[in-house]
N, C-alpha and C positions, 0 to 999 in steps of 0.2 A: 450865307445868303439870307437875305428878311425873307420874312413870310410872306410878305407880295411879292419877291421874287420866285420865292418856292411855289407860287401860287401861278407864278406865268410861266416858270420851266413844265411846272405840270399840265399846263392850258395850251400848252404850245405843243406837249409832248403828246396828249391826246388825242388832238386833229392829224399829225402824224400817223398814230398809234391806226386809230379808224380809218385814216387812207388807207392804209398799208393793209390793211385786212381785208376791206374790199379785192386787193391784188393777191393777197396770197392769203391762203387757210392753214389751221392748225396742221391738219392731213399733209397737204405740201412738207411741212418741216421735217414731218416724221421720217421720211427718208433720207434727206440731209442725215438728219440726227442717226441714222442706222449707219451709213456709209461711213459717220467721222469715230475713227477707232482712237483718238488722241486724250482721250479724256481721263484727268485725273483726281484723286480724293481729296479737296482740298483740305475737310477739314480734318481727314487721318496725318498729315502733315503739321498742322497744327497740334490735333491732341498727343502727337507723339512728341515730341518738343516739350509739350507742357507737362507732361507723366515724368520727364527726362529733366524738368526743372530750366531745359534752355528756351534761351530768347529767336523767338519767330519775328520776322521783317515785313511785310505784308508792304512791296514797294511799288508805289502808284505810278502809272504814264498819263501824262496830261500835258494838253497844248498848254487850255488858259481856262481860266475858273473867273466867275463873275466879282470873287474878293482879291484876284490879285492880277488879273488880266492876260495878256500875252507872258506866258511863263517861258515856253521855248519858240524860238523863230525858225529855225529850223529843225522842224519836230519830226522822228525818223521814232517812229515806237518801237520796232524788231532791237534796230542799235541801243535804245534806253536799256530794252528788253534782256540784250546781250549784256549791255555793261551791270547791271544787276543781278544777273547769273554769276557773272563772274566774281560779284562779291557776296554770293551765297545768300540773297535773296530766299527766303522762303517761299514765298506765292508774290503774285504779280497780282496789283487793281488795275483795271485799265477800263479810263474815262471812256465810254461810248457815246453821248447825249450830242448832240452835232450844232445847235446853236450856241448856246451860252460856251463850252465848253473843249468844242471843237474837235470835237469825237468820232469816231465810228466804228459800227459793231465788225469791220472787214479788219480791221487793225489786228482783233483778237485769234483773226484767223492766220493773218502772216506773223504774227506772234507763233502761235500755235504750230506753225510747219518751222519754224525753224531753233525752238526752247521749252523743251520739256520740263514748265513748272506748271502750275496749276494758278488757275486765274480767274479773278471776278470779274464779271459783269459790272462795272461802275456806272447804273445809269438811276432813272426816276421811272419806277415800274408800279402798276397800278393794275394791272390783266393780265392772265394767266398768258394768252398768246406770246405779252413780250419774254416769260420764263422759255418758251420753247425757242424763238427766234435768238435768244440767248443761246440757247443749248444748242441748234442748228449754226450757231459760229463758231461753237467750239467752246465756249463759257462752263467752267465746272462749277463755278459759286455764281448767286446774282444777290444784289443787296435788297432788303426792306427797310426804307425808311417812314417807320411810324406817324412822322410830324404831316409826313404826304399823302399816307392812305384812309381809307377807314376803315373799323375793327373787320369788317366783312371781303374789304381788299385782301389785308393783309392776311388775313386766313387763307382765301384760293392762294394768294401768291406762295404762300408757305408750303400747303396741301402739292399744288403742281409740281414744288421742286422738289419736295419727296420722292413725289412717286417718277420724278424724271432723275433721281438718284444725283442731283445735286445739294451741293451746298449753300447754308442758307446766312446770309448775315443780317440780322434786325440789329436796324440801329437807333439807337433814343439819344435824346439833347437834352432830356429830365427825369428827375426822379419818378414822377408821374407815368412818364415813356417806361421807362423802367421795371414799373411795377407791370404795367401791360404789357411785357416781354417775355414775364418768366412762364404764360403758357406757353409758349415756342420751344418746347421743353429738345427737340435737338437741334434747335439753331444753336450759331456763334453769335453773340452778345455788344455788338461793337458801340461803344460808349464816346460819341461825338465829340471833343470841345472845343468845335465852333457854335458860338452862338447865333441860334439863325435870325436874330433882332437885326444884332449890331454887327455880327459879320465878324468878331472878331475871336480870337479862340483863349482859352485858357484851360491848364490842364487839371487846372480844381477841379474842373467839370467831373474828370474821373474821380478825384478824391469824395465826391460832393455823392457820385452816385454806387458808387462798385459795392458799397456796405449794403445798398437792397437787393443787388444780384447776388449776395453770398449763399444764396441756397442754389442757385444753378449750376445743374451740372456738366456743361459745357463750357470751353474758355471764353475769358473775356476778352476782348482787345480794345487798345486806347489808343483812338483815331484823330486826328488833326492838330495841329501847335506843336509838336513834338519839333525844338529846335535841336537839339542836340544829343549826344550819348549820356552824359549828365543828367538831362531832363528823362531820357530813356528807363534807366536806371535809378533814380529819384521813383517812379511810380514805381516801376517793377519790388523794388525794397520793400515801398509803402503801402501796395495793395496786393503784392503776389501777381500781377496779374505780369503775364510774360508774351506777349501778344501785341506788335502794336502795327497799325494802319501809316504810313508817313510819305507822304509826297513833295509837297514844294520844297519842303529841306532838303531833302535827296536831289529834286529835279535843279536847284538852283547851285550845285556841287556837285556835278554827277561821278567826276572822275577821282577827286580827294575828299572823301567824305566819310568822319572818324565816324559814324554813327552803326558805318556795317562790322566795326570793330567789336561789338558788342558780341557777335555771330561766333 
């Protein structure tokens, strides 16, 4: 997405964000959050995979994204959910952001009652409230994107999901981002390559940046343009990194798709 887009998903998502808080408070969640016993480690999932040398699937649900528009037409997230369990799927993303993307955070919840994998929040978060309202659907990871917060954002957001004993994914699109990631010293490291100018992705982007992450000690994951097992496998070789984020490739092939062959 460009950065006037990232600019209006966020402007859009904030006037939301402050209604909704008007109607419900922090306090309210915390009981949801007590009652939901479903919750699991996302990134002990991940770092055991990666200590073990195997490749983690990180397989997204999404209607439609502003780069490639209506993705599925008849979008069923639980059935996505299903048929990527069934091909050993490591963790589930799932799109929440309800405009642009066509989301919602109740998906993660009929998710959650019927597949026991562990799942991110996929949304555009900037207030510790939406870390709770995450963890009150049943969300065990939620994402930081760098490009969207400031260094003060993304701190609470990080700090909140601590100590709510979530999972945390900061994500950068630069070596720049990059370098301001590695105090996030127990996040997961997700390495963009969409470009948010032009919209379009390429997977240099991780080649371009994983050499500044090399002192972190948490895994990395290589997020977006991943078309194929080849291309999978080509990064994994080339940076070590065995972790990867993939959606429209999965969603546009749901039922024959060599990429889970990797698993």
């Amino acid at each position: 997405m460009s950065e006037d887009i990232l600019k209006k998903i966020l402007d859009n998502k904030k006037i939301k964000i402050n209604n909704l808080k008007k109607k419900i408070n922090i306090d309210s969640l915390a009981q949801k959050i007590d009652e939901n016993k479903n919750f699991i480690d996302f990134k002990e999932k991940i770092i055991k995979n990666d200590k073990n040398d195997k490749i983690s699937i990180i397989a997204e649900i999404k209607k439609a994204s502003p780069s490639a528009g209506i993705i599925i037409k008849d979008y069923n997230p639980v059935e996505i959910a299903n048929i990527y369990k069934s091909n050993k799927a490591t963790c589930l993303s799932v799109l929440t952001e309800e405009d642009f993307f066509l989301g919602n955070l109740i998906h993660i919840s009929k998710i959650k009652q019927k597949i026991d994998l562990p799942i991110l929040c996929k949304d555009f978060l900037f207030d510790k409230f939406q870390v709770h309202l995450a963890k009150s659907y049943g969300a065990d990871a939620i994402l930081i994107i760098l490009a969207g917060v400031s260094e003060e954002e993304a701190n609470l957001l990080y700090e909140e999901a601590n100590e709510l004993n979530m999972t945390t994914i900061v994500e950068v699109h630069t070596v720049e981002e990059a370098k301001r990631s590695l105090k996030f010293s127990e996040a997961l490291i997700g390495i963009n390559n969409r470009n948010l100018k032009t919209l379009k992705t390429d997977i240099n982007t991780t080649y371009d940046i994983c050499d500044v992450l090399i002192s972190h000690k948490q895994p990395l994951i290589s997020e977006s343009g991943i078309k194929n097992k080849k291309e999978l496998l080509d990064i994994k070789n080339k940076t070590k990194i065995n972790s990867f984020l993939i959606g429209e490739s999965l969603l546009k092939n749901l039922e024959k798709n060599n990429i889970f062959s990797v698993l």
